[in-house]
C-alpha positions in Angstrom: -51.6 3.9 38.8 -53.4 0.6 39.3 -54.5 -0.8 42.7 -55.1 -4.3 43.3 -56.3 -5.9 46.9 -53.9 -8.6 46.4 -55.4 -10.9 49.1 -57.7 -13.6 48.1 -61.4 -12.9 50.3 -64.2 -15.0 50.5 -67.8 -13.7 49.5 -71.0 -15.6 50.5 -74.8 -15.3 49.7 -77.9 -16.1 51.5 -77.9 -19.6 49.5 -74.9 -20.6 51.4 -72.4 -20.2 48.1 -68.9 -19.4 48.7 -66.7 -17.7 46.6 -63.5 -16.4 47.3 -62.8 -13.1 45.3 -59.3 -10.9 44.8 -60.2 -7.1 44.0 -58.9 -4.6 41.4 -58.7 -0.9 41.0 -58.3 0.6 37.3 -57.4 3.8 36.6 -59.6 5.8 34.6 -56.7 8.3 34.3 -54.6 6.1 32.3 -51.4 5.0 33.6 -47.8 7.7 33.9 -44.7 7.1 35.1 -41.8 8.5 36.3 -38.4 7.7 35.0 -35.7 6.7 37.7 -33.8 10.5 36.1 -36.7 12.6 36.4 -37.8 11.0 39.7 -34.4 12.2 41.4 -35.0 15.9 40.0 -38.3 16.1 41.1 -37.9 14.7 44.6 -35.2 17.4 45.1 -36.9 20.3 43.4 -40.5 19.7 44.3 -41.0 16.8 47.0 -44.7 17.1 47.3 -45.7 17.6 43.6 -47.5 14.5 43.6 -49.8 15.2 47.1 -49.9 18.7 45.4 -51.4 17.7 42.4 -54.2 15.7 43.8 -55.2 18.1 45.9 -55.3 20.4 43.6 -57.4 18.2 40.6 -59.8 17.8 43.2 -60.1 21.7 43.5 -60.7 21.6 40.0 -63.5 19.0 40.0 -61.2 16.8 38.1 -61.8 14.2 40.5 -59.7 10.9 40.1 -61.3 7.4 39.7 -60.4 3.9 39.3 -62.9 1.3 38.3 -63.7 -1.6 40.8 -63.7 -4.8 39.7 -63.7 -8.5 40.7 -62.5 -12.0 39.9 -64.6 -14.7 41.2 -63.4 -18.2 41.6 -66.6 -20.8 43.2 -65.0 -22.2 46.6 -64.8 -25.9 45.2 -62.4 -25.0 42.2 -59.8 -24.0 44.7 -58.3 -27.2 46.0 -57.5 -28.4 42.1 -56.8 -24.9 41.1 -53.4 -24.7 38.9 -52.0 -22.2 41.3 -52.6 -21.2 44.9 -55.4 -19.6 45.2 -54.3 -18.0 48.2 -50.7 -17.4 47.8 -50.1 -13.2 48.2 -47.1 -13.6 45.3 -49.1 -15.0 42.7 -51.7 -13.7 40.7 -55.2 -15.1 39.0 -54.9 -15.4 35.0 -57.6 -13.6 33.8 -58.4 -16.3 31.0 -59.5 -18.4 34.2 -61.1 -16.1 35.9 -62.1 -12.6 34.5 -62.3 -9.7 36.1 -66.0 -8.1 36.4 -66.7 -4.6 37.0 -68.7 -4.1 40.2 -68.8 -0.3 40.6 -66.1 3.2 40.8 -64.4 4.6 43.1 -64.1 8.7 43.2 -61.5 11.1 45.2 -64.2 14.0 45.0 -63.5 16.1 48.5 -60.1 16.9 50.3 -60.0 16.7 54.0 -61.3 19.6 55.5 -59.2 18.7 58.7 -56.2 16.9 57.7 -55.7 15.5 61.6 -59.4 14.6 61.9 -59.3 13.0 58.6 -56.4 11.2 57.9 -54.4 10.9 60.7 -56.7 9.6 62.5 -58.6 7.6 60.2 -57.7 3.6 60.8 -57.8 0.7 57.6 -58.1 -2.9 59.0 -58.5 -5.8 56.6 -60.7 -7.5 60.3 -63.6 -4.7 59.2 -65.9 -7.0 57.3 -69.9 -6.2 56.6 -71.8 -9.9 56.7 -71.2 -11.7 53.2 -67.1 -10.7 52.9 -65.2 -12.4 55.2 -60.7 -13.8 55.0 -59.4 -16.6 53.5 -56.8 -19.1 54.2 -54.0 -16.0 52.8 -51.4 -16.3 55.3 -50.6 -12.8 55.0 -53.9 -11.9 55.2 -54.9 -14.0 58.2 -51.7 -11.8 60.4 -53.0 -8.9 58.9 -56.2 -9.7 60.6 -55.0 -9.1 63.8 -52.0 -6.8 63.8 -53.7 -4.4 61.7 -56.1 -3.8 64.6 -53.4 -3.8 67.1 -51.4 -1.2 65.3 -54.5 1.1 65.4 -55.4 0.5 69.2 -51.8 1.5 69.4 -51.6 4.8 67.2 -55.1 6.3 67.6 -56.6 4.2 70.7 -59.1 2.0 71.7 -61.8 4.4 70.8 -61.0 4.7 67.4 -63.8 3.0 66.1 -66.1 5.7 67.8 -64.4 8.8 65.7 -66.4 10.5 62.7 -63.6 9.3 60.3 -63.7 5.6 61.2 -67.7 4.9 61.9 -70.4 3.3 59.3 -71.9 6.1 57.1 -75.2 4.4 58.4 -74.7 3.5 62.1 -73.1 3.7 64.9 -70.4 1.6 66.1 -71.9 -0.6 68.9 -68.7 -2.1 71.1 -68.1 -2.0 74.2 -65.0 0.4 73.9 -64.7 3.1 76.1 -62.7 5.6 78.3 -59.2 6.3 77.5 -57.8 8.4 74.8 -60.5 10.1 72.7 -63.4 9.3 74.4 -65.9 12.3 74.5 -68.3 11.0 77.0 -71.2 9.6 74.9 -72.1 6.4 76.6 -72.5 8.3 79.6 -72.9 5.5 82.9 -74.4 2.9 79.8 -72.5 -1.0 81.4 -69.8 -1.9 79.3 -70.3 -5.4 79.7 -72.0 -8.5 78.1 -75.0 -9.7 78.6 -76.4 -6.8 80.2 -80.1 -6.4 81.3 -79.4 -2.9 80.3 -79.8 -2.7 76.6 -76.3 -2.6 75.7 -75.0 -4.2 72.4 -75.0 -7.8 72.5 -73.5 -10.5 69.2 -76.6 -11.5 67.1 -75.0 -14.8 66.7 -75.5 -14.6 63.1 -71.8 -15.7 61.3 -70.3 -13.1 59.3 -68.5 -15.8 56.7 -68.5 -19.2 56.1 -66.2 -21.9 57.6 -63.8 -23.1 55.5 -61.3 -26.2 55.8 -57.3 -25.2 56.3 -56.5 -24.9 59.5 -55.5 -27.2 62.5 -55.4 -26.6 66.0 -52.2 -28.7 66.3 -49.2 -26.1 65.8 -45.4 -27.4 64.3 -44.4 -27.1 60.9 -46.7 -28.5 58.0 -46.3 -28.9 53.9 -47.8 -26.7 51.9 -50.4 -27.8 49.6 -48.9 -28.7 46.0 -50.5 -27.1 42.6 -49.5 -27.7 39.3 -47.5 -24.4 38.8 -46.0 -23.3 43.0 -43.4 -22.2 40.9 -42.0 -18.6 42.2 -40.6 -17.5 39.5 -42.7 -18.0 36.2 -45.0 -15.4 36.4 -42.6 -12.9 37.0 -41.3 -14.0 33.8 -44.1 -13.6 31.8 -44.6 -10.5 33.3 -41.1 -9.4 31.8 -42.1 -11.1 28.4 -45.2 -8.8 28.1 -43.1 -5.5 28.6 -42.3 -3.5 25.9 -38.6 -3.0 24.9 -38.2 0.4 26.2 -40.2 -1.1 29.5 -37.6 -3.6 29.9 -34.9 -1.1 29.7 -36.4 1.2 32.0 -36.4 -2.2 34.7 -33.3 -3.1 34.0 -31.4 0.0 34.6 -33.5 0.3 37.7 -32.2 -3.0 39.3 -28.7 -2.8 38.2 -28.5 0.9 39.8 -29.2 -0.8 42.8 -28.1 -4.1 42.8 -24.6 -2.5 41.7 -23.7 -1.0 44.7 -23.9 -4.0 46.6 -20.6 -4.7 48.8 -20.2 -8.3 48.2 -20.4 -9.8 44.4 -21.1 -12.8 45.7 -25.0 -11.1 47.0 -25.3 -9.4 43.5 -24.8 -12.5 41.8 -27.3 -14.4 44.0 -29.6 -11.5 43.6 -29.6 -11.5 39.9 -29.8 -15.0 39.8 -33.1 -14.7 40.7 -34.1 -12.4 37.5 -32.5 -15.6 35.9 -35.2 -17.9 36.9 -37.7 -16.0 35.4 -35.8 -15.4 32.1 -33.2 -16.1 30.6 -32.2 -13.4 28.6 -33.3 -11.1 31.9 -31.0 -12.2 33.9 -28.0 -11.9 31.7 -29.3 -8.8 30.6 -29.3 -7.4 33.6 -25.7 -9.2 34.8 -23.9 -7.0 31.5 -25.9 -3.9 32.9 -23.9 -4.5 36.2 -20.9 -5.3 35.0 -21.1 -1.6 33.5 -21.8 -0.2 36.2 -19.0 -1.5 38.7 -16.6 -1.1 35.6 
């Protein structure tokens, strides 16, 4: 399957540019699905096929990849952009703004210690490297911060520290220490800031550029218009693009579950929504209901 960043982040260059970027991830395996019947069987027969059967490609050598790739949108197009540019639900045509390949990424080693290596290994969308910083996302910008807290929580405050979670190419200069993990390396080094004792200080040098959007005033504000805020249309070229026997497939996925629902009332509410995007959709998937709950 695909993989897509889905927030909006900002890149900058030594010339001072901004851009703000959204990330993609191709498969180079082509893409296989499961069909809602053989997806029952399986998870009752053979629950861990799918963990199985990566591990056991990689064995092989047949290592999985997905090409990395980019849109690009210059920092002064966003305000007047058709869309917005930072809304988590929509997505970036690609007649706009392209998406350029920037490199691959390879699953070519399993863990060697699965407790060392992936429970303890810690994703935060705060870990940038100087020229990728956030954007004005709103989902983003709590991810920021909760992300962080979440791994404090789960692994500790020395997580950073641990083989799994430190740069390739340096090592992690905080001021964390003690607690759960630690293994002593700091020895007596202060663990405060300054320090006349060589500990790590801030270079002072900004990891992103500013960029207009926020307030410090808090209360309820409007949300910047765009030509097309509408919710709903993309999802219904989405379902225009499918194929007939992909439009089936969705179809008899939602109904199964939007038919059991207690109340008609919520199921009608619920498909309305499939209206909005299309028409024929919506009924579609209102006679495909109706079968259903007989």
């Amino acid at each position: 399957m695909d993989g897509f960043g889905s927030h909006t982040y900002q890149w900058s260059n030594e010339a001072g540019e901004v851009f703000w970027v959204k990330y993609h991830f191709k498969t180079d395996q082509g893409i296989r699905n499961l069909t809602a019947a053989e997806a029952e069987v399986l998870a009752g027969k053979d629950p861990d096929s799918h963990q199985r059967d990566l591990r056991e490609a990689i064995e092989r050598g047949e290592f999985p990849s997905w090409t990395v790739g980019v849109q690009i949108m210059p920092a002064a197009e966003a305000p007047t952009y058709r869309l917005d540019p930072f809304d988590l639900t929509k997505v970036w045509p690609h007649a706009d703004y392209p998406v350029m390949e920037i490199g691959r990424l390879e699953l070519n080693r399993n863990p060697r210690n699965v407790f060392a290596e992936v429970e303890q290994s810690i994703f935060s969308p705060a870990h940038f490297v100087p020229g990728i910083g956030p954007s004005p996302d709103k989902m983003l910008q709590g991810r920021l911060f909760a992300y962080g807290d979440a791994h404090r929580y789960r692994v500790g405050v020395n997580a950073d520290h641990l083989p799994v979670n430190r740069p390739h190419a340096a090592e992690a200069r905080t001021h964390s220490r003690d607690g759960r993990l630690y293994d002593g390396r700091h020895g007596g080094a202060k663990n405060y800031e300054p320090n006349s004792f060589g500990g790590p200080g801030q270079t002072g040098r900004p990891l992103w550029r500013p960029f207009d959007g926020f307030s410090a005033a808090t209360g309820n504000h409007p949300t910047p218009s765009h030509a097309e805020d509408d919710d709903f249309a993309q999802a219904g070229d989405l379902y225009r693009l499918m194929s007939e026997e992909e439009r089936e497939r969705l179809v008899a996925n939602l109904a199964g579950a939007i038919s059991r629902v207690s109340r008609e009332e919520i199921a009608e509410r619920a498909i309305g929504n499939f209206r909005n995007a299309d028409a024929g959709f919506g009924e579609r998937l209102a006679a495909a209901v109706r079968a259903l709950r007989g």
